[in-house]
C-alpha positions in Angstrom: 0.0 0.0 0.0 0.7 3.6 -0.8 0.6 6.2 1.8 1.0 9.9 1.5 2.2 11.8 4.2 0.7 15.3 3.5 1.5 18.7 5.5 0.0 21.3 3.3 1.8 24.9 2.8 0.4 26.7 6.2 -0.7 30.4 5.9 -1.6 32.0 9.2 -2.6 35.2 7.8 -5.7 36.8 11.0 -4.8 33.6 13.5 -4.2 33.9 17.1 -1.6 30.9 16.5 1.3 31.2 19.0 3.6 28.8 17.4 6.9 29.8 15.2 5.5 30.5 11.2 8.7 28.9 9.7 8.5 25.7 7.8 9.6 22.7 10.6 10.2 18.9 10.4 6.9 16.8 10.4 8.3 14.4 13.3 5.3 12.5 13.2 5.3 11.8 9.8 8.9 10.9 10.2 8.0 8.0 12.9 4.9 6.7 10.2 7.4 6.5 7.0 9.7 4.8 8.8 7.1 2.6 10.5 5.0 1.8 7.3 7.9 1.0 5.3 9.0 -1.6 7.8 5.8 -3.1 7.3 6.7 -3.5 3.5 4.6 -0.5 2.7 5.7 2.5 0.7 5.3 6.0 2.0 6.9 9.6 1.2 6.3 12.4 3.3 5.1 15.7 1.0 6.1 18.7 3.0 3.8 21.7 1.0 5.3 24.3 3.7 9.5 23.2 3.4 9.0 23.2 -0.3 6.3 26.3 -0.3 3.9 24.5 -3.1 0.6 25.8 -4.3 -2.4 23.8 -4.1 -1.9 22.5 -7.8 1.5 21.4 -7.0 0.5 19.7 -4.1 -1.9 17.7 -5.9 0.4 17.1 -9.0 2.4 16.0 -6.4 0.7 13.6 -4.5 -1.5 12.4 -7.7 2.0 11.1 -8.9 2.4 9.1 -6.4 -0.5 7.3 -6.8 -1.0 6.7 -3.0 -3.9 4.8 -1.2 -4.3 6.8 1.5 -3.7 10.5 2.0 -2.6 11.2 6.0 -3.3 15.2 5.9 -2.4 16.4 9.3 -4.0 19.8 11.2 -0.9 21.4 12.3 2.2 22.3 11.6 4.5 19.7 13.5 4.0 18.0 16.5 6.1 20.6 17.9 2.6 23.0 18.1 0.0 20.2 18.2 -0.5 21.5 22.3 -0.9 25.1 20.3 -2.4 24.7 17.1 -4.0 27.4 14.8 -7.7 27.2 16.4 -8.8 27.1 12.9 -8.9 24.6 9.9 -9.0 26.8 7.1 -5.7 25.4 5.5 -6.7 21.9 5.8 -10.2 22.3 4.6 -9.0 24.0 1.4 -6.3 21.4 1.0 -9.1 18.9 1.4 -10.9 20.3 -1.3 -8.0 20.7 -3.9 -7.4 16.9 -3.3 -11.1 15.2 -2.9 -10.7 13.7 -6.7 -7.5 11.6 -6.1 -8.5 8.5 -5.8 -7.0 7.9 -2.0 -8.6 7.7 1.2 -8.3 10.6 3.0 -7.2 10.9 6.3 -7.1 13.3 8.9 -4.6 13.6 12.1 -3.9 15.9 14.8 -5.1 17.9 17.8 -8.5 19.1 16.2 -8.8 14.9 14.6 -8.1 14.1 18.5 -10.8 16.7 20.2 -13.6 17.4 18.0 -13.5 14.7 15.4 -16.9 15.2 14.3 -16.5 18.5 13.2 -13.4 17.7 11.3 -15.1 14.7 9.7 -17.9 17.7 8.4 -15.5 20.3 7.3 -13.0 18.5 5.3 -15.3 15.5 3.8 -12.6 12.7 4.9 -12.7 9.7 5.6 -11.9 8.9 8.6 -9.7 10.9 11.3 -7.5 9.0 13.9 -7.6 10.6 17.3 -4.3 10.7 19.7 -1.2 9.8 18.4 -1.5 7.7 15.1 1.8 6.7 14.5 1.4 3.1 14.9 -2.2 2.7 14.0 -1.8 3.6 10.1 -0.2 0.6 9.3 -3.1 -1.4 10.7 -5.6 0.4 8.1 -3.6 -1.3 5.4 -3.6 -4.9 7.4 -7.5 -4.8 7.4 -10.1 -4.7 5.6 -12.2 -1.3 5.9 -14.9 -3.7 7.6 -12.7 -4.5 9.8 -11.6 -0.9 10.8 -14.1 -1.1 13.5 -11.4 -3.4 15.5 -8.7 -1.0 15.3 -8.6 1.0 19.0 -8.3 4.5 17.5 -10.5 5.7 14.6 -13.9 7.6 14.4 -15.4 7.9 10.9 -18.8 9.3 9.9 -22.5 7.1 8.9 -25.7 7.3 8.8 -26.5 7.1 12.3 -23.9 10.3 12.6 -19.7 10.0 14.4 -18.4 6.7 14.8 -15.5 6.4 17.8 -13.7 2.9 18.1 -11.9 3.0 21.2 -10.0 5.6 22.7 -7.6 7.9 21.1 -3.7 6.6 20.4 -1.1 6.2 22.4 2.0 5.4 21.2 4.6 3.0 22.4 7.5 5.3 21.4 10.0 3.1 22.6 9.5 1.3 19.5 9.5 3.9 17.5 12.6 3.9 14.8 15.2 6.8 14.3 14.3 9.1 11.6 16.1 9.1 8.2 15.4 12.5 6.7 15.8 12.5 2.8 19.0 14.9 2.7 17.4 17.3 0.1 14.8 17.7 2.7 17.4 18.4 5.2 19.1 20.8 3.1 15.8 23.0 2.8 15.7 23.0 6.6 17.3 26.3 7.2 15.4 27.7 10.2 16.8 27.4 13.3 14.1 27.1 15.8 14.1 29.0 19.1 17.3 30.2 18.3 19.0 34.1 18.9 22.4 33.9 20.1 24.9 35.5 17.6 27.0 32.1 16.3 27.7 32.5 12.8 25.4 29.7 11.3 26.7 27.5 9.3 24.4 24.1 8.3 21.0 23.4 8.7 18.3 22.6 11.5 16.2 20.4 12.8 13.8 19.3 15.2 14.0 16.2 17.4 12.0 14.5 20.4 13.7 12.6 23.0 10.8 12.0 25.1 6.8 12.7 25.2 4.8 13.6 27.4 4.5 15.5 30.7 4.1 14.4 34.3 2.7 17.5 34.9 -1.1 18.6 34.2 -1.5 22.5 34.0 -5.0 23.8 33.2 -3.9 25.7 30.2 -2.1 22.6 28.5 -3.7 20.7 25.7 -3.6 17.6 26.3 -6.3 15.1 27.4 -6.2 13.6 24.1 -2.5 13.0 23.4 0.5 13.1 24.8 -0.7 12.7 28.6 2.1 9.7 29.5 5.3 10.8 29.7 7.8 8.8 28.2 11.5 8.3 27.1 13.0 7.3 23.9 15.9 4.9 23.8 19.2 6.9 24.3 20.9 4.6 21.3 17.8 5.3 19.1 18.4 9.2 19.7 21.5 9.3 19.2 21.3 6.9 15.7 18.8 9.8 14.3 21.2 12.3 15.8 24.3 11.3 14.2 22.3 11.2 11.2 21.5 14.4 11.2 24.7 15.4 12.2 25.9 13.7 9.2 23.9 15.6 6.8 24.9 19.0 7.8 22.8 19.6 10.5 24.2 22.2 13.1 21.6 22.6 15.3 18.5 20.8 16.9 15.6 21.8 18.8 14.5 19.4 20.9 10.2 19.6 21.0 9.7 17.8 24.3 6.9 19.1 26.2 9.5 19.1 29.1 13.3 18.1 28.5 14.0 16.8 31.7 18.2 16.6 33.1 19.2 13.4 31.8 22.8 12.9 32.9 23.4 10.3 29.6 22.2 12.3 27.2 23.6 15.6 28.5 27.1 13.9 28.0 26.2 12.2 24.4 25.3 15.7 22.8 28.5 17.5 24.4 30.8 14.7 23.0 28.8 15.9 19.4 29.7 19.5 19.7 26.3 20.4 18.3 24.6 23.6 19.5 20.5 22.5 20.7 17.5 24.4 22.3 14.9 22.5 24.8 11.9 23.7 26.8 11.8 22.8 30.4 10.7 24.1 33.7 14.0 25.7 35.5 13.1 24.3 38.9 14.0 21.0 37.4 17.3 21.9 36.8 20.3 22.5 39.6 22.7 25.0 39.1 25.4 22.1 38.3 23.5 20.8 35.9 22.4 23.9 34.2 26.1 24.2 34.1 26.4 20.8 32.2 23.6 22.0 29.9 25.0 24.9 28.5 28.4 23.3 28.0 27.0 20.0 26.0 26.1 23.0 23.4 23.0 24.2 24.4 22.0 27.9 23.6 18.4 28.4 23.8 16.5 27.3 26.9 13.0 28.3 27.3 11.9 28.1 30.7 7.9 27.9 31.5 6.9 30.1 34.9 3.5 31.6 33.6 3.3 33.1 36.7 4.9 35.2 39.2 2.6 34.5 42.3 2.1 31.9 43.8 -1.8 32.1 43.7 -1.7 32.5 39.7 0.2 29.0 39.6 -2.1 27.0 41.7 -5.2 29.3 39.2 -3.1 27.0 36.5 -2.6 23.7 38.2 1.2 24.6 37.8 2.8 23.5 41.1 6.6 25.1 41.8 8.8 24.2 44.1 10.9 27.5 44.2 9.1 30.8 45.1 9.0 33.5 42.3 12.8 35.2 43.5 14.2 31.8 43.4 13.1 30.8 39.6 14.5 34.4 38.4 17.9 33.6 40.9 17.9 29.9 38.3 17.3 31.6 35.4 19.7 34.3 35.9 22.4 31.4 36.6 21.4 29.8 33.4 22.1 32.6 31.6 25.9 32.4 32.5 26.7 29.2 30.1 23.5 29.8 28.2 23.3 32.7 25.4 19.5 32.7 25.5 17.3 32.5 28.0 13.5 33.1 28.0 11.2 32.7 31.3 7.2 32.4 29.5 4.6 33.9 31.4 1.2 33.8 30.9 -1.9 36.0 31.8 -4.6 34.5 34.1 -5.6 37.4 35.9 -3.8 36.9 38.7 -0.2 38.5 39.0 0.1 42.4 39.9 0.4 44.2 36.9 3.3 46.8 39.1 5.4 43.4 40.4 5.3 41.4 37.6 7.0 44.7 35.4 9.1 44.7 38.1 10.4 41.4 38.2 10.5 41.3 34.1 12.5 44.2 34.2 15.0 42.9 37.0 15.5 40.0 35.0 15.9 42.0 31.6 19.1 43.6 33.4 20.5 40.0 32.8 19.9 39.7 29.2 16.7 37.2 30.2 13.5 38.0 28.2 10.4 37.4 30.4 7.8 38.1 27.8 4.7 40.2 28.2 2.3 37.8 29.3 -0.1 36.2 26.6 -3.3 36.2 26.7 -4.8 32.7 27.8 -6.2 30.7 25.2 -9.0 28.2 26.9 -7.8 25.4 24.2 -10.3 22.5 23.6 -8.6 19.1 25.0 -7.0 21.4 28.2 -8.0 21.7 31.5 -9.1 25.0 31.1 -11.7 24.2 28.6 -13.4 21.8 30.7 -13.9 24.2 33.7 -15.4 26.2 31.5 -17.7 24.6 29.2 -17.0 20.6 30.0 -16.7 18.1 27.1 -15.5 19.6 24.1 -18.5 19.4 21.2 -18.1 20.5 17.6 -18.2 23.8 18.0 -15.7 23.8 20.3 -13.0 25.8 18.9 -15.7 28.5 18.0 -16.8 28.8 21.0 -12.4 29.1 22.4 -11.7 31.7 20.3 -14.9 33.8 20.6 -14.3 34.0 24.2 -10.7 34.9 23.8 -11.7 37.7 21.6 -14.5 39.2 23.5 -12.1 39.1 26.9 -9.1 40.6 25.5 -8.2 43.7 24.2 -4.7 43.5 23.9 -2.9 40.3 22.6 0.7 38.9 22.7 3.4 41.1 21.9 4.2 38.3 19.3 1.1 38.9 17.8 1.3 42.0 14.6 -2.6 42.5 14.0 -6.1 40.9 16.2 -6.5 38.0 15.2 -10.2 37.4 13.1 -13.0 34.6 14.4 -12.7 31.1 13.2 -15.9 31.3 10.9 -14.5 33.9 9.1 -11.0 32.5 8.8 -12.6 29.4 7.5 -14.0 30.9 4.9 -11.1 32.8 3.7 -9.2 31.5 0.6 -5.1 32.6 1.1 -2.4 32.7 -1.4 -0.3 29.8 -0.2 -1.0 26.0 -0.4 -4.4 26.2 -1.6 -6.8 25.8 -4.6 
């Protein structure tokens, strides 16, 4: 069987999307080839946003391939899948350009995993396959669609309205392969995620994961539908995609773990590589020592969740800390000695004094850290937040997310250039890139 691995050319043109705009590597997709082809399957992964195709390329593309089924995913990377565009304006056009290949289509990602239904109704697929799908496409090839009933993660549309089988995926990432990137892929990578220290660059980037998952359950994280366990790769599979990488030019990775935890091993693999990374991680998980060990295995972006100050606006969040607020700027500012970059996130719930929380952004700007206006917080369907709000989410769950945001905000992200537009109006909108 032929599969098609489809991430169609994004355009975020009126989004409230939070997530970097640059073209990144479709991990995800990377697990699936590698997993379908050793199955005896053939699959290629067509990247619309690293090669910047139009929607008639995209179809050319893919019709030439002659595929079986078409995996079309609703976000860019599963770096963003906890922040996704709330809307599905790029994949319903892409939809559309591609409904009269004869494939069946299917959908993944965080909206497939929340509100399959209404994915289902906007893009005319197939099917969608909730949670992490990695290992389930292969089994849609091993059985008959009859049969597709059995499988533990797919919901599908009939007469009688959604179909759910089961629960949505989880993944057993330990048996997940290494990544083999095609090199001319690799050589399109340019961007260099997360990354503003002044090294000359010299190769190309890339994004890796080493482990998935979080521990931790903060209201304002998406996640009750994927990614809830958290879990470790193998170090020697790691460092067999690393070395790959390496191999190919690649200078520097960002690694897209929800948290990168201190992992003596693997802190000592990447310094013997001499390859400059970035991570995400809460500081309080990291000593001073080891923070020291961090930044001299190479790393040179670190960006450290807080989203608060006080401690009343972490427990509004269901984000626990074991330091007060003087302590986490006292780690971060000791971070910043071995580490060119260092960013502490906040986020607005309400909470924090507007006059101490300028003050301690300021204090730690003297440092060279940026502690970014807070953003705005988006109640994202499949998070905590969400459910105290409005419980389960329904199909017009993302609607109902971003009309709230709008209507209780009137100031946004300072990474933000315009307000954003609602979700029935970006759906309707045609852009310029990746579409019919």
């Amino acid at each position: 069987m032929r599969y098609a691995l489809v991430n169609p050319n994004w355009n975020f043109e009126g989004s409230i999307y939070f997530g970097c705009r640059h073209p990144h590597l479709p991990v995800e997709f990377g697990y699936a080839c590698g997993l379908l082809e050793e199955k005896g399957h053939e699959a290629e992964i067509i990247d619309g946003h690293l090669a910047c195709l139009s929607g008639t390329a995209l179809k050319e593309k893919i019709a030439a391939f002659r595929p079986d089924f078409i995996v079309l995913t609703t976000a860019p990377t599963y770096l963003f899948w906890r922040c996704p565009p709330p809307e599905l304006r790029i994949p319903i056009h892409t939809a559309a350009c591609l409904r009269d290949i004869d494939a069946l289509l299917i959908i993944v990602g965080p909206h497939a995993s929340t509100t399959p239904g209404a994915v289902l109704r906007k893009t005319g697929a197939d099917l969608v396959l909730p949670g992490e799908f990695e290992t389930v496409l292969p089994e849609l090839a091993e059985r008959h669609p009859d049969c597709w009933k059995e499988i533990s993660s797919v919901c599908y549309l009939d007469g009688n309205g959604l179909r759910k089988t089961g629960k949505a995926g989880e993944t057993d990432i330990t048996a997940l392969p290494a990544i083999r990137w095609p090199t001319e892929m690799i050589i399109r990578h340019t961007h260099h995620h997360h990354r503003f220290d002044h090294s000359e660059r010299k190769g190309a980037g890339a994004e890796m994961e080493t482990s998935r998952g979080c521990p931790f359950s903060c209201s304002f994280c998406a996640r009750e539908n994927f990614r809830r366990t958290y879990r470790k790769r193998p170090l020697a599979v790691i460092l067999k995609e690393l070395d790959r990488l390496i191999s190919q030019g690649v200078e520097y990775v960002y690694f897209i773990d929800e948290i990168f935890f201190p992992d003596r091993r693997l802190i000592e693999a990447l310094k013997e590589r001499r390859i400059k990374f970035g991570v995400q991680s809460r500081i309080e998980l990291w000593s001073s020592e080891m923070l020291d060990q961090l930044g001299e295995a190479g790393c040179v972006s670190i960006e450290a969740g807080i989203e608060s100050i006080s401690v009343e606006g972490r427990m509004a969040l269901d984000r626990s800390s074991s330091l007060s607020s003087s302590k986490l700027a006292e780690r971060l500012i000791h971070a910043k000695r071995s580490i060119p970059f260092v960013q502490a996130t906040l986020l607005d719930g309400g909470l924090d004094d507007p006059r101490a929380l300028q003050e301690w952004r300021t204090y730690l700007q003297k440092f060279g850290i940026w502690a970014n206006k807070p953003v705005p917080l988006f109640p994202y369907p499949g998070s905590k937040e969400y459910s105290k709000r409005w419980g389960v989410p329904d199909d017009m769950a993302w609607e109902r997310a971003l009309t709230f945001y709008l209507d209780s905000n009137s100031e946004f992200s300072d990474i933000q250039e315009q307000k954003p537009i609602s979700l029935s109006e970006l759906e309707r909108r045609t852009g310029r890139h990746g579409l019919p």
